[in-house]
MARTIVEX-963160 format. One line per 2 residues: number of its first residue (from 1); their letters; for each residue x, y, z of N, C-alpha, C, O. Coordinates in steps of 0.2 Angstrom, whole numbers, plus 5000, padded with zeros to 4 digits. Layout:
! residues N
NUM	A	X,Y,Z,X,Y,Z,X,Y,Z,X,Y,Z  ...
! end
This chain:
! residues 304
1	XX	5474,5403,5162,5474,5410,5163,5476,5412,5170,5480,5416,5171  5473,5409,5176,5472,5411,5182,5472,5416,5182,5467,5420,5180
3	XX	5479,5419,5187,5479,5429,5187,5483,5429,5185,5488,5431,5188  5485,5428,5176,5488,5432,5173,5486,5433,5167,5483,5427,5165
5	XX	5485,5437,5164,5481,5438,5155,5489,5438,5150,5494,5442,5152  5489,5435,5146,5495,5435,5141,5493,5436,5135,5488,5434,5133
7	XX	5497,5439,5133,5496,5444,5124,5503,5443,5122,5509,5444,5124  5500,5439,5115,5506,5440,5110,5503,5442,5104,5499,5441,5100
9	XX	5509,5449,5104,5506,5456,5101,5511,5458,5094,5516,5461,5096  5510,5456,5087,5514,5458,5082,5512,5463,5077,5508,5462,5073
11	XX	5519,5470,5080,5517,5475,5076,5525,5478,5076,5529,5477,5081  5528,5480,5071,5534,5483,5068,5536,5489,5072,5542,5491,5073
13	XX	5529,5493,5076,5532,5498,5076,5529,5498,5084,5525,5502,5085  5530,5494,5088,5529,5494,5095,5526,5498,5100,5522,5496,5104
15	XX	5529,5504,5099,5530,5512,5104,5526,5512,5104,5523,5510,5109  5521,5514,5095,5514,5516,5094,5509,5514,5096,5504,5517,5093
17	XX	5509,5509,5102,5503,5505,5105,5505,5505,5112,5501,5501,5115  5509,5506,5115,5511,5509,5122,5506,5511,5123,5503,5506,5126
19	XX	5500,5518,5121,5495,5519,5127,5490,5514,5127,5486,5515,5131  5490,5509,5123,5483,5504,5121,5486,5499,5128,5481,5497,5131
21	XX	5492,5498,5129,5493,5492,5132,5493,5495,5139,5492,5493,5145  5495,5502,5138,5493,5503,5148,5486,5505,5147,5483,5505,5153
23	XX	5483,5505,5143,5476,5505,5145,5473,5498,5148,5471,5496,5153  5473,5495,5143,5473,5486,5143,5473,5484,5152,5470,5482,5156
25	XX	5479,5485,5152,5484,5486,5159,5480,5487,5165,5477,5484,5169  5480,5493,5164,5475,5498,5170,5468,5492,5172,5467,5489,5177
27	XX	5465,5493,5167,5458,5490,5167,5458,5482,5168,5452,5480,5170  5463,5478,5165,5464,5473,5169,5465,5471,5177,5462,5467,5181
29	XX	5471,5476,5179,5472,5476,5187,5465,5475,5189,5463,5471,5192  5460,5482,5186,5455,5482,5192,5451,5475,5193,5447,5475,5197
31	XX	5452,5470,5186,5447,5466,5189,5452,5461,5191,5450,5455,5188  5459,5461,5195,5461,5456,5198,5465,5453,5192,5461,5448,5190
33	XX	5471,5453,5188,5470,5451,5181,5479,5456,5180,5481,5461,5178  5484,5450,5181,5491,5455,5179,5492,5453,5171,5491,5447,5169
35	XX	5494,5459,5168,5494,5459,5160,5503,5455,5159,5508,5455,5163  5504,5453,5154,5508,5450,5151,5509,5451,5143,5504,5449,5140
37	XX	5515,5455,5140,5514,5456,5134,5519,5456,5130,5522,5461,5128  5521,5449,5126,5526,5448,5122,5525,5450,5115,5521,5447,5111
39	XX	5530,5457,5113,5529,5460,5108,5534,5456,5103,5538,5452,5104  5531,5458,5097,5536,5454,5092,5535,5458,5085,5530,5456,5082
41	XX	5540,5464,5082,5541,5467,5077,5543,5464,5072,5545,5467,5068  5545,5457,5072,5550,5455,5067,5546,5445,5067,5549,5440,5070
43	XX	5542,5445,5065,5539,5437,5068,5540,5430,5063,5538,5424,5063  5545,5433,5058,5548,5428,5057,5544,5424,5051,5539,5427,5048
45	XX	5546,5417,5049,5545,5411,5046,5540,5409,5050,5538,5411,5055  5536,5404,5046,5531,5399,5048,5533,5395,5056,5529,5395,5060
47	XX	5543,5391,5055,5544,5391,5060,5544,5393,5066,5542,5391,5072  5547,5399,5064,5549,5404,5070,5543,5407,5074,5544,5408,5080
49	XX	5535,5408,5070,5530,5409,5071,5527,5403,5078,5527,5404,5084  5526,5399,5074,5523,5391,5078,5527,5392,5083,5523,5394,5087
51	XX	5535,5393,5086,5539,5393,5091,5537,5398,5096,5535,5397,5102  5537,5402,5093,5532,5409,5099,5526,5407,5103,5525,5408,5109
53	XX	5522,5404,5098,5515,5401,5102,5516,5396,5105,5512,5396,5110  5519,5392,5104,5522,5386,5109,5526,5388,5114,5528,5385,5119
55	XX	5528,5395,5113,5530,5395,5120,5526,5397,5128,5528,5395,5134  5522,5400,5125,5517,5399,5131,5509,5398,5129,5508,5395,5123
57	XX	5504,5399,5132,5499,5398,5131,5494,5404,5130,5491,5405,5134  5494,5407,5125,5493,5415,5125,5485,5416,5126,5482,5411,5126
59	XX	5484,5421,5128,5475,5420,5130,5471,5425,5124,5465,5424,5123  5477,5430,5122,5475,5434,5116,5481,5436,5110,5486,5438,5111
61	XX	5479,5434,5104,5484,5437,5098,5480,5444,5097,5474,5444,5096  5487,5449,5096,5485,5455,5094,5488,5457,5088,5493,5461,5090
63	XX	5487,5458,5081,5490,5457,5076,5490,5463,5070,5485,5462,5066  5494,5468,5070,5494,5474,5065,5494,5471,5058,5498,5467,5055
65	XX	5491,5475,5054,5490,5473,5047,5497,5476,5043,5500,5471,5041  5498,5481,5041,5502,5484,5040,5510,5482,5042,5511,5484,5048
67	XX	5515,5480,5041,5523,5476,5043,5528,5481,5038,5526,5486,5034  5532,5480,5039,5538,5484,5035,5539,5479,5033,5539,5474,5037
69	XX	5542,5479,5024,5543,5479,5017,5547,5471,5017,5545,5467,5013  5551,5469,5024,5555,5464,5024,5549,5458,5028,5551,5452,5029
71	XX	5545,5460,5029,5538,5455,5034,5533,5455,5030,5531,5459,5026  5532,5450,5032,5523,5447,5027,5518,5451,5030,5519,5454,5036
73	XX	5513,5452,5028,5508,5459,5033,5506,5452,5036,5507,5447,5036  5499,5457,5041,5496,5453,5047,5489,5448,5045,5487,5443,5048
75	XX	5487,5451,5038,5482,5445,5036,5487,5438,5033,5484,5433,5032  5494,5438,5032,5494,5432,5030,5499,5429,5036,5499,5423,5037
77	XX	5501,5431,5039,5503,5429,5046,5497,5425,5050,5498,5420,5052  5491,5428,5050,5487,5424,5053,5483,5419,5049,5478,5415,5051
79	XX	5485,5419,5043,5483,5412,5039,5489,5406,5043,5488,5400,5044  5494,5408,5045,5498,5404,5046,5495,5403,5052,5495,5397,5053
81	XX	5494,5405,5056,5493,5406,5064,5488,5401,5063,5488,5395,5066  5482,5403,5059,5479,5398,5059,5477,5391,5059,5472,5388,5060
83	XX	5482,5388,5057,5486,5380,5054,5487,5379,5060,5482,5376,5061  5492,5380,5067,5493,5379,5071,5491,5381,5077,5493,5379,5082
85	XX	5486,5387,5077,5481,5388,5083,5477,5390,5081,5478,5395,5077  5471,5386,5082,5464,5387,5080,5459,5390,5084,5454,5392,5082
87	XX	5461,5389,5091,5456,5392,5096,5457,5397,5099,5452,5398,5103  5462,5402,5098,5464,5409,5103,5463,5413,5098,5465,5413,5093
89	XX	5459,5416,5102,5457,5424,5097,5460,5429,5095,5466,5430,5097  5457,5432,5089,5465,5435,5086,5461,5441,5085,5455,5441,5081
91	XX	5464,5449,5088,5462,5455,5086,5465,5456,5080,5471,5453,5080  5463,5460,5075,5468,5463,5069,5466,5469,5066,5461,5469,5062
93	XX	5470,5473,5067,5469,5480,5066,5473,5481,5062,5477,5477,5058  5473,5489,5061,5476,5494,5053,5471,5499,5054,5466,5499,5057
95	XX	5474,5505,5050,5469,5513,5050,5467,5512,5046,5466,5517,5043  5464,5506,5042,5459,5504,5038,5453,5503,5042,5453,5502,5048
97	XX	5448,5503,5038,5439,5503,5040,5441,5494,5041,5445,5491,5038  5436,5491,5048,5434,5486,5049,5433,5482,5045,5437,5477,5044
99	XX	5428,5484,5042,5424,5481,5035,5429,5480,5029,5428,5476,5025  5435,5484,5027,5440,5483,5022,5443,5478,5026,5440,5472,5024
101	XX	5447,5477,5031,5450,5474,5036,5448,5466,5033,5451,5463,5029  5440,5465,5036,5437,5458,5036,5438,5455,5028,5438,5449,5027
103	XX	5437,5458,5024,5436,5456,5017,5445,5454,5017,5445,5449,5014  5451,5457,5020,5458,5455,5019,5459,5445,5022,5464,5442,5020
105	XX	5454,5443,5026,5455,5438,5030,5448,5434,5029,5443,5437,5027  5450,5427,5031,5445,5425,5029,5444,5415,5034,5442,5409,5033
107	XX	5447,5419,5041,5447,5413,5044,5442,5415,5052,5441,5421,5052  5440,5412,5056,5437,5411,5063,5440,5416,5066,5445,5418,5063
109	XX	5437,5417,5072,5438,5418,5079,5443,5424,5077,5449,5424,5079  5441,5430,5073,5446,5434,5071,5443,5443,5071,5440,5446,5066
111	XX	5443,5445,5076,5440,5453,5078,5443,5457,5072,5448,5454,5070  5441,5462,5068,5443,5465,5065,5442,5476,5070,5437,5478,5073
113	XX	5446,5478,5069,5447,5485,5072,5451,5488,5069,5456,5485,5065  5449,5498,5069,5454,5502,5066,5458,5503,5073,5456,5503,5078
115	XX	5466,5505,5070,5467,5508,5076,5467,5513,5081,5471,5513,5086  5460,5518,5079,5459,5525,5083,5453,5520,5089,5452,5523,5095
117	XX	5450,5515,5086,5447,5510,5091,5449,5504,5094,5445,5500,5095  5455,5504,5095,5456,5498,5098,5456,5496,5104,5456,5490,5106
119	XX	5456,5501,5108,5456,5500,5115,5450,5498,5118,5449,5494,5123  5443,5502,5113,5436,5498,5113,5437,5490,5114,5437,5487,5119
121	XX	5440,5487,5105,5442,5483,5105,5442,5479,5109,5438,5476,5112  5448,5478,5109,5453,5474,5115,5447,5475,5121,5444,5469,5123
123	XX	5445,5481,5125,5440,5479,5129,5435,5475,5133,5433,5472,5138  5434,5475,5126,5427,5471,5123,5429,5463,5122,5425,5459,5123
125	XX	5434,5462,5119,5439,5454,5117,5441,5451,5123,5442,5445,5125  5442,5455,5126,5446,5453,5132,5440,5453,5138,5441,5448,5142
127	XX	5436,5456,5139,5431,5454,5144,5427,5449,5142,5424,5447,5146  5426,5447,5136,5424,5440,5135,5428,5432,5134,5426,5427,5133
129	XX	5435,5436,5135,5440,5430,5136,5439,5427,5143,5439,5421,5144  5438,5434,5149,5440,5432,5154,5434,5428,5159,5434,5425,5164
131	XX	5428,5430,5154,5422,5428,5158,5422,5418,5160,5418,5415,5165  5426,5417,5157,5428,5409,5160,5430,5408,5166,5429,5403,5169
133	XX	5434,5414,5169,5436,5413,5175,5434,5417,5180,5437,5419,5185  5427,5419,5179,5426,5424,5182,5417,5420,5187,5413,5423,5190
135	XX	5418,5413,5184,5412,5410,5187,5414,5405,5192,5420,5402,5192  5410,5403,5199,5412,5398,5204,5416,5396,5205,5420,5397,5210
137	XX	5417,5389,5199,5423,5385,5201,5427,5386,5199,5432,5382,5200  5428,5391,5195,5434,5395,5192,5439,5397,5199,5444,5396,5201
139	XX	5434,5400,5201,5437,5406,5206,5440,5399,5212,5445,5399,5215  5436,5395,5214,5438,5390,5218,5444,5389,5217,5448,5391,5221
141	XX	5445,5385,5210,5453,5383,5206,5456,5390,5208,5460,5389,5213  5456,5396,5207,5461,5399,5204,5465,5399,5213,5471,5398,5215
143	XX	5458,5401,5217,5460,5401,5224,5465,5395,5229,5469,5396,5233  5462,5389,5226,5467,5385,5229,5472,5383,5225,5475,5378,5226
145	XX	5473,5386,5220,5479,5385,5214,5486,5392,5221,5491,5392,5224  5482,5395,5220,5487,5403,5223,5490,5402,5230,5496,5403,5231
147	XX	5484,5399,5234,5485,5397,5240,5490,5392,5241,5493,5393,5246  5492,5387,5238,5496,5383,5237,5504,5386,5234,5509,5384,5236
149	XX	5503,5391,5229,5510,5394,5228,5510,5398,5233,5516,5399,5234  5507,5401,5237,5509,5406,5243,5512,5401,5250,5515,5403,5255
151	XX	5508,5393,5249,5512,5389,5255,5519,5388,5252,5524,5389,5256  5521,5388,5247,5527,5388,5243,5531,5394,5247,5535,5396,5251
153	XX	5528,5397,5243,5533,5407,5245,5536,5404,5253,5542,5402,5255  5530,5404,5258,5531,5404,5265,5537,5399,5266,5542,5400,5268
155	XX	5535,5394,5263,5541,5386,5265,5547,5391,5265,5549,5393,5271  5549,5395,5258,5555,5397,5258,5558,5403,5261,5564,5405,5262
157	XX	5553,5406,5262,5551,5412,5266,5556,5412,5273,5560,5416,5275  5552,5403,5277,5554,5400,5284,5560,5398,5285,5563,5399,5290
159	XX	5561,5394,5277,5568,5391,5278,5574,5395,5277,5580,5394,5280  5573,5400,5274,5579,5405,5272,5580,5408,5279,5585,5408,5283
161	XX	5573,5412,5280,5575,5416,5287,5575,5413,5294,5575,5416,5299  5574,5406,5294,5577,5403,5300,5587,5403,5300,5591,5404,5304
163	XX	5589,5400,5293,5595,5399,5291,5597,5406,5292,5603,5405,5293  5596,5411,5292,5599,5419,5294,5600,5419,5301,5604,5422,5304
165	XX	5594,5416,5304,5594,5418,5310,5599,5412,5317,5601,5412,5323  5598,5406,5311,5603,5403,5316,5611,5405,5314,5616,5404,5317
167	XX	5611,5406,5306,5619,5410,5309,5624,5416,5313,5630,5418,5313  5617,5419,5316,5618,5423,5318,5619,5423,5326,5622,5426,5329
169	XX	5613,5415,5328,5612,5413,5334,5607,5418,5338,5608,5419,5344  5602,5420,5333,5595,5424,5336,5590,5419,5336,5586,5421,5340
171	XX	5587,5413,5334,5586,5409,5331,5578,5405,5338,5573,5403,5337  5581,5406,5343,5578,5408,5348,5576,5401,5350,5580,5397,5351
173	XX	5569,5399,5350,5567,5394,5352,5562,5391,5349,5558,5387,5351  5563,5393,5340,5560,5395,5335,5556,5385,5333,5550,5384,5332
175	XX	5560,5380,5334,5561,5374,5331,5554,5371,5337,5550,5368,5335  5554,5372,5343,5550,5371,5348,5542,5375,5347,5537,5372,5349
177	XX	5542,5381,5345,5536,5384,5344,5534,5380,5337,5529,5376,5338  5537,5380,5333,5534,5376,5327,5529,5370,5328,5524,5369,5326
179	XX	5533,5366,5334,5531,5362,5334,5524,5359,5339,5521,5354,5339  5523,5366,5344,5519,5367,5348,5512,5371,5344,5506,5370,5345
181	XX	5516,5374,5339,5511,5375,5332,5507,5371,5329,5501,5369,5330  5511,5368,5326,5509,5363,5324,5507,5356,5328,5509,5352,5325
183	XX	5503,5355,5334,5501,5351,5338,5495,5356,5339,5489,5353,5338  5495,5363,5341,5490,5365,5341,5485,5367,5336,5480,5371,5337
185	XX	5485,5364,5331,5480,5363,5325,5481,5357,5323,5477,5356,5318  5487,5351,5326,5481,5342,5324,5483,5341,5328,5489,5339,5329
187	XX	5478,5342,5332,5479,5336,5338,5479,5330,5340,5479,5328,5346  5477,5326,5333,5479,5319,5331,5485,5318,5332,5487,5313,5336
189	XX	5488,5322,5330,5496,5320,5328,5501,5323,5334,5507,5324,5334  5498,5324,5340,5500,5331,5344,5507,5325,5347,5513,5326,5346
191	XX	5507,5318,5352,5510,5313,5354,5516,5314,5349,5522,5316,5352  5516,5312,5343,5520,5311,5337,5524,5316,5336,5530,5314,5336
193	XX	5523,5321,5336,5524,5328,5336,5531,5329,5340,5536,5331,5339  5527,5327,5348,5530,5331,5353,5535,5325,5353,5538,5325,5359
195	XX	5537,5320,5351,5544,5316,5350,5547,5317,5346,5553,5316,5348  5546,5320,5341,5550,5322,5336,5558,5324,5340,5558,5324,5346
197	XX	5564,5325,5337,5569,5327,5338,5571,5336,5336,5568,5338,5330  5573,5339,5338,5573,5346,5339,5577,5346,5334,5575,5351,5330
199	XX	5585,5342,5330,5589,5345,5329,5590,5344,5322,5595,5344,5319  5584,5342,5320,5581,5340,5310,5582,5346,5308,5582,5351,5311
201	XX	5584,5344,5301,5584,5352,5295,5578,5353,5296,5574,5349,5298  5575,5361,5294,5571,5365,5296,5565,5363,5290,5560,5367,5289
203	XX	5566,5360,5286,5561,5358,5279,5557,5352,5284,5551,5351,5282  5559,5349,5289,5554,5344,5292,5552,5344,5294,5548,5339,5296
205	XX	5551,5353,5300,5546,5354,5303,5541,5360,5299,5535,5362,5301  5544,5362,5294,5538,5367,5291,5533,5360,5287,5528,5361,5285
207	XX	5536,5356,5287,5529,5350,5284,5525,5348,5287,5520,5345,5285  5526,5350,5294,5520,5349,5299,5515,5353,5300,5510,5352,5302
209	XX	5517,5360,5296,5512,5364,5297,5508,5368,5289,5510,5370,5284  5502,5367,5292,5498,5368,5286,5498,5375,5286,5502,5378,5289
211	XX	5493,5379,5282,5492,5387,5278,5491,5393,5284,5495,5398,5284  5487,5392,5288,5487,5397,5293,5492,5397,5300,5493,5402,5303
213	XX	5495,5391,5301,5500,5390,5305,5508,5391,5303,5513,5392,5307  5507,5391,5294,5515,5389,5293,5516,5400,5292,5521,5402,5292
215	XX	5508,5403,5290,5509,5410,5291,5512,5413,5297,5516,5418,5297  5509,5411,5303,5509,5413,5309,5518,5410,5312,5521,5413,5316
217	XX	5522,5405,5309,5530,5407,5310,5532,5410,5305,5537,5413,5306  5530,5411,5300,5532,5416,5294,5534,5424,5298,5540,5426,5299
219	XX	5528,5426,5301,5527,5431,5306,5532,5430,5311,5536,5434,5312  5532,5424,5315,5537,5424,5321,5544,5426,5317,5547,5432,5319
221	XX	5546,5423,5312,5554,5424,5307,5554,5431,5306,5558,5435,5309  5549,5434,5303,5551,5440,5302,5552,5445,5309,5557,5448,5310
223	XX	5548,5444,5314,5549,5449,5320,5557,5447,5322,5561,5452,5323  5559,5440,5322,5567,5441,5324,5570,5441,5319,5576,5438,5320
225	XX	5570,5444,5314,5574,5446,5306,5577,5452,5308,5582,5455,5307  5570,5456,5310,5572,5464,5314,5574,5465,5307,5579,5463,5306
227	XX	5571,5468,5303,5573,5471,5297,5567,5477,5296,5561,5475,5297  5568,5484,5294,5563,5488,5293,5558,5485,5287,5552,5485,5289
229	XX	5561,5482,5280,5557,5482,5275,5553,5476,5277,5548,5475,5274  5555,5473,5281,5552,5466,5281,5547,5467,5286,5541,5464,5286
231	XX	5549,5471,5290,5540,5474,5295,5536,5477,5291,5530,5477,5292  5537,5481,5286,5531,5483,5281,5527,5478,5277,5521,5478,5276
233	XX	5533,5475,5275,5528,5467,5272,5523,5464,5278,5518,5461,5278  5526,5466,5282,5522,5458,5286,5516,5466,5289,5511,5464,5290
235	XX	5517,5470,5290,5510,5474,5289,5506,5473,5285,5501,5471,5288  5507,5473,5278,5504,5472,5273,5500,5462,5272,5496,5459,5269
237	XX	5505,5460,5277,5502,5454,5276,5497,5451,5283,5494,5446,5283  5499,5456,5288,5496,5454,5293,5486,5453,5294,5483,5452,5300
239	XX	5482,5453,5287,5477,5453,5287,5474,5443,5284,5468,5440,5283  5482,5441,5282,5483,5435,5277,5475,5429,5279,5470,5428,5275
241	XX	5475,5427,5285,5470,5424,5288,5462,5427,5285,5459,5423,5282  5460,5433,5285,5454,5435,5284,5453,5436,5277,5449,5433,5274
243	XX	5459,5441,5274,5459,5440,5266,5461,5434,5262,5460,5435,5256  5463,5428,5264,5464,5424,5258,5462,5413,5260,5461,5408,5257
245	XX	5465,5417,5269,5462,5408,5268,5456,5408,5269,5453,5404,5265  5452,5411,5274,5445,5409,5276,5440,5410,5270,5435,5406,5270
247	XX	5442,5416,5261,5436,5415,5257,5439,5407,5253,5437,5404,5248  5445,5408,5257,5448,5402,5249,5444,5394,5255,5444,5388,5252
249	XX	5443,5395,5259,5441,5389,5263,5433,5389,5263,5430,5384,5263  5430,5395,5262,5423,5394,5260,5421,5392,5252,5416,5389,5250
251	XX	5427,5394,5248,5424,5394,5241,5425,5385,5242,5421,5381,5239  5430,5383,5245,5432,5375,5244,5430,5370,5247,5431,5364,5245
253	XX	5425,5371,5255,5420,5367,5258,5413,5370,5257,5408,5367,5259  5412,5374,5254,5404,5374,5254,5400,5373,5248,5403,5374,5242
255	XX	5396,5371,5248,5392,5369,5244,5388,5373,5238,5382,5373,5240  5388,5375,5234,5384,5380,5229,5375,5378,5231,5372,5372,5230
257	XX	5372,5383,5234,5364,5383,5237,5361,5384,5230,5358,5379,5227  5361,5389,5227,5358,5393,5223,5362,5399,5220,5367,5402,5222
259	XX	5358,5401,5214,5363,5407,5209,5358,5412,5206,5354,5411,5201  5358,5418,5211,5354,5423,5211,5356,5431,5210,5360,5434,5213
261	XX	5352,5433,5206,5355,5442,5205,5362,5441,5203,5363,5447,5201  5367,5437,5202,5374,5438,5199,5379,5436,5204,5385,5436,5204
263	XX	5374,5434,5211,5377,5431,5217,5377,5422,5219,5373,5417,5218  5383,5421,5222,5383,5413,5222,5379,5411,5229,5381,5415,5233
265	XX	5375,5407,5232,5375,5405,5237,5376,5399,5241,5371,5395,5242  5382,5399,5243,5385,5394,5247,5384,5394,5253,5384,5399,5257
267	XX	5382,5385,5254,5381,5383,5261,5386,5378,5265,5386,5372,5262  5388,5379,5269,5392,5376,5272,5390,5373,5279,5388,5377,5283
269	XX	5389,5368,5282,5383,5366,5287,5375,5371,5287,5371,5373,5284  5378,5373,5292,5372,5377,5292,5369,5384,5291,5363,5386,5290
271	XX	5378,5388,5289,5378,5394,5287,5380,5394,5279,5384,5390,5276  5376,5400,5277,5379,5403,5271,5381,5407,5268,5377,5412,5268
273	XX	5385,5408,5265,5389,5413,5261,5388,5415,5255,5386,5410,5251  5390,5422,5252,5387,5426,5247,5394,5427,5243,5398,5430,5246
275	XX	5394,5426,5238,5399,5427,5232,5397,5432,5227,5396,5428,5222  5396,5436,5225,5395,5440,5218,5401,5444,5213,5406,5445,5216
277	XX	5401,5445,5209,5406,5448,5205,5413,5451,5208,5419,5450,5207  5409,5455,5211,5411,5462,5214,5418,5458,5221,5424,5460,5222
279	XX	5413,5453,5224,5418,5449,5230,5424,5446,5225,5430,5447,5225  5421,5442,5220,5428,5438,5216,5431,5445,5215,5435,5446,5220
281	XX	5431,5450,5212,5435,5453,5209,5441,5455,5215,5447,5454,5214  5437,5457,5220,5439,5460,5226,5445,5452,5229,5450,5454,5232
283	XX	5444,5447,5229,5447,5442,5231,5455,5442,5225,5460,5439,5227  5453,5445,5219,5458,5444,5215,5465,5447,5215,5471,5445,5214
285	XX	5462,5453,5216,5466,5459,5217,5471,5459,5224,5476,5461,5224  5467,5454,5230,5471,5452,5235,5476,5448,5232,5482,5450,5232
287	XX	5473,5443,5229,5480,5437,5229,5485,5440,5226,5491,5439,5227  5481,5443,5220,5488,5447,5217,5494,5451,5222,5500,5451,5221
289	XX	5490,5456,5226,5494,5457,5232,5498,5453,5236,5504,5454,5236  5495,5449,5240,5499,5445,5241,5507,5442,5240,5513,5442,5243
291	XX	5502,5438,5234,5508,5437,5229,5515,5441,5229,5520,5438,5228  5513,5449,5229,5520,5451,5228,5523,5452,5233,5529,5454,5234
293	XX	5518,5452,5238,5523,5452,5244,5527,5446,5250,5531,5446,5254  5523,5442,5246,5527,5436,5247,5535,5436,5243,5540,5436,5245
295	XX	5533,5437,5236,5539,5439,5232,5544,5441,5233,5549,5439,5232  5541,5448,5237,5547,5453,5240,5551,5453,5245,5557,5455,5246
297	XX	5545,5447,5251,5548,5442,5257,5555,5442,5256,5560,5445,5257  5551,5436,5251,5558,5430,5248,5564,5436,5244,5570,5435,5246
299	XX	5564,5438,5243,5570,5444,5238,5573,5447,5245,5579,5448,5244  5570,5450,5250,5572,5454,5256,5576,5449,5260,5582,5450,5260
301	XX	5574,5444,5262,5578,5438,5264,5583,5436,5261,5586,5433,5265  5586,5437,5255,5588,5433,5253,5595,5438,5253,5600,5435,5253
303	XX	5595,5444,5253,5599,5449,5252,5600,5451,5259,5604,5455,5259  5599,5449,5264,5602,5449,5272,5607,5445,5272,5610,5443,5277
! end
């Protein structure tokens, strides 16, 4: 799952659950959590079936009862579903009573709903899907999972807009700061460093630099990119250090103390830190930010 929730959703008449699906939506953002929602009115054969879920990893099936004349309804589709995914939960709805509903079906892990309640539903299915990743080492994982695609974004981030800036011959003295950077956060390696040769593709000095160093050229590129939209991102991103590496470096060196009131207490030498719900949630909703503003980095750059 990390920060994405995915739903494959089969119903003929699609439109009709638009507001279920921005509601879903809305209420997912807030707990850190982007919706993903492949719909499918037409789901075919057994094989064709099996294909769809093999295509991704869904975290939820949502399945209307009721099909048009040329489709199998939704109790016998999820016999099939069944044979080939055993463990992901399956909503299945119709403006049938629940209790008619259940009596149509006759396998596991299968929610039955009308659809003037579905939204309940779904609420209710879906906060107990997500509660796996809503503990400790979850959030650890998902932390240094993101943290890791966000040193990615940067690489390309660096590499693209230093290549802008040396076709243009702005480029400055960009290759020497890197590497003064990078010396100033290992200073093991600082000798080694400062031999290096200046005139290397620019992929062999962002290797030298780790997560808050390879941020802080990210920032140098944009200030000489001189671009409006790219000063907005790096506003938006200018808090990166406080919002995403130091909780993602406390969740990853400290220790679990104890687990109290719905709060985690981690010890790190000799201080410690407090995690509860409220903070993951608040850390999720960051990454997901992030994320898209790294996105939009790499999209801004690339159109220069």
């Amino acid at each position: 799952m990390n920060l994405e929730y995915d739903i494959l959703w089969i119903d003929d008449r699609p439109r009709q659950v638009n507001d279920v699906k921005e509601h879903i939506q809305v209420r997912l953002a807030r707990k850190g959590f982007n919706l993903h929602v492949k719909m499918l009115d037409a789901p075919g054969d057994d094989r064709s079936l099996r294909k769809q879920l093999n295509s991704k990893d869904f975290d939820l099936l949502v399945v209307d009862y009721k099909m048009h004349q040329q489709s199998r309804n939704g109790d016998d589709l999820i016999r099939s579903i069944r044979r080939f995914c055993d463990s992901t939960d399956i909503v299945f709805y119709s403006s049938e009573k629940p209790t008619d509903l259940r009596k149509k079906i006759d396998v596991d892990g299968v929610y039955c709903a009308n659809r003037d309640h579905l939204k309940d539903t779904l609420d209710h299915v879906i906060h107990s899907t997500i509660k796996k990743v809503l503990d400790l080492n979850s959030m650890r994982g998902i932390s240094l999972a993101q943290l890791a695609d966000f040193d990615h974004a940067i690489d390309k981030a660096i590499s693209s807009g230093y290549k802008k800036l040396a076709e243009s011959g702005t480029q400055g003295d960009i290759i020497n700061e890197m590497c003064q950077t990078a010396s100033s956060f290992h200073e093991s390696s600082h000798k080694k460093i400062e031999k290096m040769p200046k005139d290397l593709e620019i992929s062999e000095y962002i290797k030298l630099l780790s997560s808050n160093p390879k941020y802080k050229v990210l920032m140098k590129i944009i200030d000489l990119l001189n671009d409006e939209r790219l000063d907005k991102c790096s506003n938006r991103i200018s808090r990166y250090e406080e919002d995403i590496i130091v909780p993602r470096n406390q969740l990853a060196h400290a220790m679990e103390k104890k687990y109290n009131a719905g709060s985690y207490i981690l010890e790190n030498s000799t201080k410690e830190v407090k995690f509860g719900d409220v903070d993951f949630t608040h850390l999720r909703v960051k990454l997901l930010d992030y994320k898209d503003q790294f996105s939009q980095i790499n999209s801004i750059i690339s159109q220069l």
